[in-house]
VEXDREN-2710 file (C-alpha; in Angstrom, 1 decimal):
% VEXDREN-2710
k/r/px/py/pz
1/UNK/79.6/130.3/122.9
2/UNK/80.5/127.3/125.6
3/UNK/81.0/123.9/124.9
4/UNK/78.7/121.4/124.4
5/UNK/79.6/118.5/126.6
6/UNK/80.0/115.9/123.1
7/UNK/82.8/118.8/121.8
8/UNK/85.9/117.5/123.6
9/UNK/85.2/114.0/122.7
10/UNK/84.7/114.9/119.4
11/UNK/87.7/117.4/118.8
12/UNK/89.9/114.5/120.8
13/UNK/88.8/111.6/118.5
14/UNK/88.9/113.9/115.3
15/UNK/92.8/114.5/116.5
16/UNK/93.6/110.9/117.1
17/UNK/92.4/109.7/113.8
18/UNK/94.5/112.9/111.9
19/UNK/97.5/111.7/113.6
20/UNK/97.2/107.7/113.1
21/UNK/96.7/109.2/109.2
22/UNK/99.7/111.4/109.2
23/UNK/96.6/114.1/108.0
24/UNK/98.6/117.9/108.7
25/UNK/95.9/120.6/110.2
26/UNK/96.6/122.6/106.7
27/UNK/95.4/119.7/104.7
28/UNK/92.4/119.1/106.6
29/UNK/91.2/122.8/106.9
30/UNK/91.9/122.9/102.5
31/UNK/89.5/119.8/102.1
32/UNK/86.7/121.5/105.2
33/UNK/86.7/125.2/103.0
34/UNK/86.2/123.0/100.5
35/UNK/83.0/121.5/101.3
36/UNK/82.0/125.0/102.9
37/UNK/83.0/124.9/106.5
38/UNK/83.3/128.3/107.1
39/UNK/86.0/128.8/110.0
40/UNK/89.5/130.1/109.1
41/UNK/92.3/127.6/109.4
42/UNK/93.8/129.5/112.7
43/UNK/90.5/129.1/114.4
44/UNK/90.5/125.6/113.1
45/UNK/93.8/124.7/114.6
46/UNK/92.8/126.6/117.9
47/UNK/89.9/124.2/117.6
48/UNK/92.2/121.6/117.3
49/UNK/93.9/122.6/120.5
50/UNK/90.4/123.0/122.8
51/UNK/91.0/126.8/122.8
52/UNK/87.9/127.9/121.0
53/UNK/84.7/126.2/120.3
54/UNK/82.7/125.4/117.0
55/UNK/79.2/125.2/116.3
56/UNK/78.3/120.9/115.8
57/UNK/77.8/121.8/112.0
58/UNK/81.3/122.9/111.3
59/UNK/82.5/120.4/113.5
60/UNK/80.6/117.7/111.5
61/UNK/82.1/119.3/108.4
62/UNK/85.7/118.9/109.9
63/UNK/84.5/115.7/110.5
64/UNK/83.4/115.1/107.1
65/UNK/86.9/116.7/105.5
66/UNK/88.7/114.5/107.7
67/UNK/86.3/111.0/106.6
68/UNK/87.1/112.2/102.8
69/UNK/90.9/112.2/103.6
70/UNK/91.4/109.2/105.5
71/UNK/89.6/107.4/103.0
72/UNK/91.8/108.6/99.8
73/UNK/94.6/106.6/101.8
74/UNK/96.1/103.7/101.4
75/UNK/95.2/101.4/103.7
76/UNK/98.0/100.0/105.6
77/UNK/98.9/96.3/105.0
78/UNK/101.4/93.7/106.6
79/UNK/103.9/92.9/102.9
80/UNK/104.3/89.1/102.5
81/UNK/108.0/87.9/102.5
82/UNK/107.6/87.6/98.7
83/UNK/106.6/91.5/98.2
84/UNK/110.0/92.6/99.9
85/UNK/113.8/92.7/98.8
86/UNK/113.1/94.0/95.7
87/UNK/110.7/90.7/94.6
88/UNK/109.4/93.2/92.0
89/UNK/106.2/95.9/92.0
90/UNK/103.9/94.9/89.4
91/UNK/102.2/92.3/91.0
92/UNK/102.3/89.8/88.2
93/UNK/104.3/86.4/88.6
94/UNK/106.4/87.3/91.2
95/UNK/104.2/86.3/94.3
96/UNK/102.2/89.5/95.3
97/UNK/98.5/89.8/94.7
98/UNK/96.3/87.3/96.2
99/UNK/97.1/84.5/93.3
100/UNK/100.7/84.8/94.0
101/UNK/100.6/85.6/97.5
102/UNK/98.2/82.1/98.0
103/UNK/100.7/80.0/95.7
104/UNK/103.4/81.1/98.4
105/UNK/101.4/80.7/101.6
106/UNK/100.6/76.7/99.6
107/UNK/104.3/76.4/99.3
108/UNK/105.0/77.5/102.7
109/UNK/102.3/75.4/104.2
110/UNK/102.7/72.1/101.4
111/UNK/106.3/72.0/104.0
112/UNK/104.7/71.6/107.6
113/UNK/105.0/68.3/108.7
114/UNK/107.5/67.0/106.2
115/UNK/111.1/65.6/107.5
116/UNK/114.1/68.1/106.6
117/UNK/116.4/66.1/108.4
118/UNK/117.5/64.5/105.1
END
């Protein structure tokens, strides 16, 4: 079977997104048996590497395996200087959240413009 000319794209962008998702090969061909895909992990990973090809339904099913994962993580966020140092981790009263978080930011912004120099 030769590649189609959409394959490399495809495998290359399926390998970026694993990576940014710190998603291993071994967790991504668990979750594509799962739903039926029907190659074996090592032809997955020589998949993965461009040294076999797969038909476009198992590669929309690795696809698919790899959509399911990404989503189940957490999305990354920027913490707020109140959510660091130990501020505390349930979220209530001690500034994280969005009602804590915006009762910080109104703090932080209630002192622009006001003279320090006393």
């Amino acid at each position: 079977m030769g590649f189609d000319p959409h394959e490399p794209e495809q495998r290359n962008q399926l390998n970026d997104a694993l990576k940014a998702a710190d998603i291993s090969m071994g967790e991504l061909w668990l979750r594509y048996f799962s739903i039926c895909g029907s190659a074996g992990e090592y032809e997955v990973q020589a998949y993965s590497q461009g040294l076999i090809s797969l038909p476009v339904f198992q590669r929309d099913l690795l696809a698919m395996a790899a959509n399911e994962l990404i989503d189940e993580r957490p999305p990354l966020h920027a913490p707020y200087s109140d959510q660091l140092n130990g501020s505390g981790t349930n979220g209530a009263g001690n500034g994280s959240g969005p009602t804590g978080t915006a009762g910080t930011l109104d703090r932080h912004l209630g002192d622009i413009g006001k003279d320090t120099s006393r």
